[in-house]
C-alpha positions as a Markdown table, in Angstrom:
| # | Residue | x | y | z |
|---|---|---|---|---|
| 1 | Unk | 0.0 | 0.0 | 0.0 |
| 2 | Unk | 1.5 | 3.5 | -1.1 |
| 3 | Unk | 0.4 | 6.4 | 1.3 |
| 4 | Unk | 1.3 | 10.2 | 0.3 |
| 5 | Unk | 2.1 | 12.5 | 3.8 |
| 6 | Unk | 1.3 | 16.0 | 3.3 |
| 7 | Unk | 3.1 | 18.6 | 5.8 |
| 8 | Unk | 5.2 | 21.5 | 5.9 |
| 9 | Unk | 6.4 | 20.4 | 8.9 |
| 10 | Unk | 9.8 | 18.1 | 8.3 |
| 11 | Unk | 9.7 | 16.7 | 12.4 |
| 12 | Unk | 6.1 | 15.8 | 11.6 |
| 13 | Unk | 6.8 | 14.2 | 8.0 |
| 14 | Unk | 9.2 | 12.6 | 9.5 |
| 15 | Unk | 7.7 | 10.8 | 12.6 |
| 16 | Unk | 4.9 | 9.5 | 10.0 |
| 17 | Unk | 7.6 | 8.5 | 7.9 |
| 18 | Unk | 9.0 | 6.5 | 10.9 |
| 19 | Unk | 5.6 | 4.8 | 12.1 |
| 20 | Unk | 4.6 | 3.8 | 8.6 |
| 21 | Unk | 7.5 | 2.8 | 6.9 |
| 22 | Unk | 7.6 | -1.0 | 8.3 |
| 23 | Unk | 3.3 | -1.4 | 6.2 |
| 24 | Unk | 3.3 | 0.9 | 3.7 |
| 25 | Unk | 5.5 | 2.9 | 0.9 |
| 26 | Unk | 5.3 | 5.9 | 2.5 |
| 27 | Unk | 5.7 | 9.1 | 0.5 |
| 28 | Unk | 6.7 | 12.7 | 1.3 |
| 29 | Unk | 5.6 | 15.7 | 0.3 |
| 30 | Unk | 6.5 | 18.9 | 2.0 |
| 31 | Unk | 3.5 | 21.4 | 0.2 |
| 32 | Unk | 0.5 | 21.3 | -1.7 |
| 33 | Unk | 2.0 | 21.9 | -4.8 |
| 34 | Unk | 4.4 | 19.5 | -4.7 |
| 35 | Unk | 1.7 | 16.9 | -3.5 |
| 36 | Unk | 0.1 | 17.5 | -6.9 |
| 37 | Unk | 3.0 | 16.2 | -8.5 |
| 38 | Unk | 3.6 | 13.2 | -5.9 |
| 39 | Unk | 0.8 | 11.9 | -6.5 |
| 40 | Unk | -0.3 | 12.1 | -10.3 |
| 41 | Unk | 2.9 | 10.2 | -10.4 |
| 42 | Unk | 2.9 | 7.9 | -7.7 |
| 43 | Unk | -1.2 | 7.0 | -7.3 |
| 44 | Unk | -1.4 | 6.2 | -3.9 |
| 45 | Unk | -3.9 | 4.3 | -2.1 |
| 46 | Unk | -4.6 | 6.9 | 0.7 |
| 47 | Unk | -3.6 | 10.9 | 1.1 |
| 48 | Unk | -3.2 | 12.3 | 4.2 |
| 49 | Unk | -3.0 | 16.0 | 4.3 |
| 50 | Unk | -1.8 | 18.5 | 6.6 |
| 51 | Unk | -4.8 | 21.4 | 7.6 |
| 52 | Unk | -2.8 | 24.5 | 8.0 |
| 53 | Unk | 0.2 | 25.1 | 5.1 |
| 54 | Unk | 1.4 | 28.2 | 3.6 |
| 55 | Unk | 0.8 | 29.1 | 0.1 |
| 56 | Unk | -1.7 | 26.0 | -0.6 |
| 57 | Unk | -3.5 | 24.7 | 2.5 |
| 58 | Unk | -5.0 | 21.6 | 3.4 |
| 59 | Unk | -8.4 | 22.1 | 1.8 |
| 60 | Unk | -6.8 | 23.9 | -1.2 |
| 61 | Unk | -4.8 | 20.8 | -2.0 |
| 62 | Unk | -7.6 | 18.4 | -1.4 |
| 63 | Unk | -9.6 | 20.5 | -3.7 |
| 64 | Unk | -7.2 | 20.1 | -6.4 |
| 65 | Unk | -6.7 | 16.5 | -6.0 |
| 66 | Unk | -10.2 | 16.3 | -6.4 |
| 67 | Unk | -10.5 | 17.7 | -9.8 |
| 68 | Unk | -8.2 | 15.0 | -11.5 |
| 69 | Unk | -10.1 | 11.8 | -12.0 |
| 70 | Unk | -8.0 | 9.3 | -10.5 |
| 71 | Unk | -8.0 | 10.6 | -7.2 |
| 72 | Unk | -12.1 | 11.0 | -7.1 |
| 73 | Unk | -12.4 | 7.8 | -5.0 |
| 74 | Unk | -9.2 | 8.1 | -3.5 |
| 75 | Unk | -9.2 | 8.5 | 0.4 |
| 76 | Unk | -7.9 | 11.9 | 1.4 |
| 77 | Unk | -7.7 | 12.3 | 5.3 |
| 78 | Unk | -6.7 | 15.8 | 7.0 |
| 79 | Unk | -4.0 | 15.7 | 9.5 |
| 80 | Unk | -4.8 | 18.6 | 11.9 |
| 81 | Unk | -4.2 | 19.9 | 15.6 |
| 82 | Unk | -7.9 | 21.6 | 15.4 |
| 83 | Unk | -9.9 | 18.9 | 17.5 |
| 84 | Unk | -13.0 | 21.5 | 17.8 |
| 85 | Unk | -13.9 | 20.8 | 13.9 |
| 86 | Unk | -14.2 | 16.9 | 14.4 |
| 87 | Unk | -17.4 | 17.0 | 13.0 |
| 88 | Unk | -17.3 | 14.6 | 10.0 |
| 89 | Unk | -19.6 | 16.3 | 7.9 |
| 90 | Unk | -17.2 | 19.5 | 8.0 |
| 91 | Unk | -14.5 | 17.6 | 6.5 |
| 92 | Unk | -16.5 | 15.8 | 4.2 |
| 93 | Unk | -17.8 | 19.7 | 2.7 |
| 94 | Unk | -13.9 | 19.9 | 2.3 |
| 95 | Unk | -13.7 | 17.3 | 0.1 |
| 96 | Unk | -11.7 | 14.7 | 3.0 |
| 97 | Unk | -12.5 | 11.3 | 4.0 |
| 98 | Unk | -12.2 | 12.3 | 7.7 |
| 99 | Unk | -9.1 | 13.4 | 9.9 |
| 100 | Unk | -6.0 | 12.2 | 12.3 |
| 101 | Unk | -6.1 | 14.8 | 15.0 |
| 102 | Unk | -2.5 | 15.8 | 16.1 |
| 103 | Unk | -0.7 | 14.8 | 18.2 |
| 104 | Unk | -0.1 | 11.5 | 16.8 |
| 105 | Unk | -0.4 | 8.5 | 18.2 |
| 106 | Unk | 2.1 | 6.3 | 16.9 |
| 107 | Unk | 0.7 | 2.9 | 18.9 |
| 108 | Unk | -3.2 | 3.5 | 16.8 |
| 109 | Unk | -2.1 | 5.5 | 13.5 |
| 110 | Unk | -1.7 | 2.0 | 11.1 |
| 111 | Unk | -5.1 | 0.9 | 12.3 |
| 112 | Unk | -7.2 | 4.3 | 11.8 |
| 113 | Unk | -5.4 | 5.4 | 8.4 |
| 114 | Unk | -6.5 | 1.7 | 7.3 |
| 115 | Unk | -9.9 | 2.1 | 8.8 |
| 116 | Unk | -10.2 | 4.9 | 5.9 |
| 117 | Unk | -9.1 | 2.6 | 3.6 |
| 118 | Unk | -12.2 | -0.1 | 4.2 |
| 119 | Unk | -14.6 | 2.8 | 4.7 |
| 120 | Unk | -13.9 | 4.3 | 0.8 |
């Protein structure tokens, strides 16, 4: 399984890196843009994005994912610190499968990025 990490931060895209690396091919992006390239490239299996970048945020990025066809069905999760806008439904109007809410937990990330996976 091929996952593509989103973040601007390099501590954060590098613990991911860290816990995933052992179950999936885990690529690294470290902006919006650059995730646009990643993954028209790479298709992978699952997208997790980071809420609050400069230049192209979070739900810019998703939005633009979205537009290209191969990533219409593709689960898209937001990686964010903001646990007062867990409400599905506002992440869903944003074009995301649903959200890791920072900090991460190393011991349950595998499981609930997968969870996404069986839910698309």
């Amino acid at each position: 399984m091929k996952i593509l990490v989103v973040d601007d931060d390099k501590t954060i895209r590098s613990i991911v890196e860290v816990i995933l690396e052992d179950e999936w091919e885990v690529l690294l992006a470290e902006s919006g843009e650059e995730a646009l390239g990643i993954a028209d490239a790479q298709s992978p299996d699952l997208i997790v994005v980071d809420m609050h970048m400069p230049e192209m945020d979070g739900p810019a990025t998703i939005a633009k994912l979205r537009e290209n066809p191969k990533f219409a069905k593709t689960p898209i999760v937001f990686m964010t610190a903001d646990e007062h806008t867990a409400d599905p439904s506002y992440y869903a109007s944003l074009g995301a499968t649903g959200a890791i809410i920072k900090p991460i937990d190393p011991r349950t990330l595998d499981s609930k990025l997968r969870a996404f996976l069986s839910d698309s």
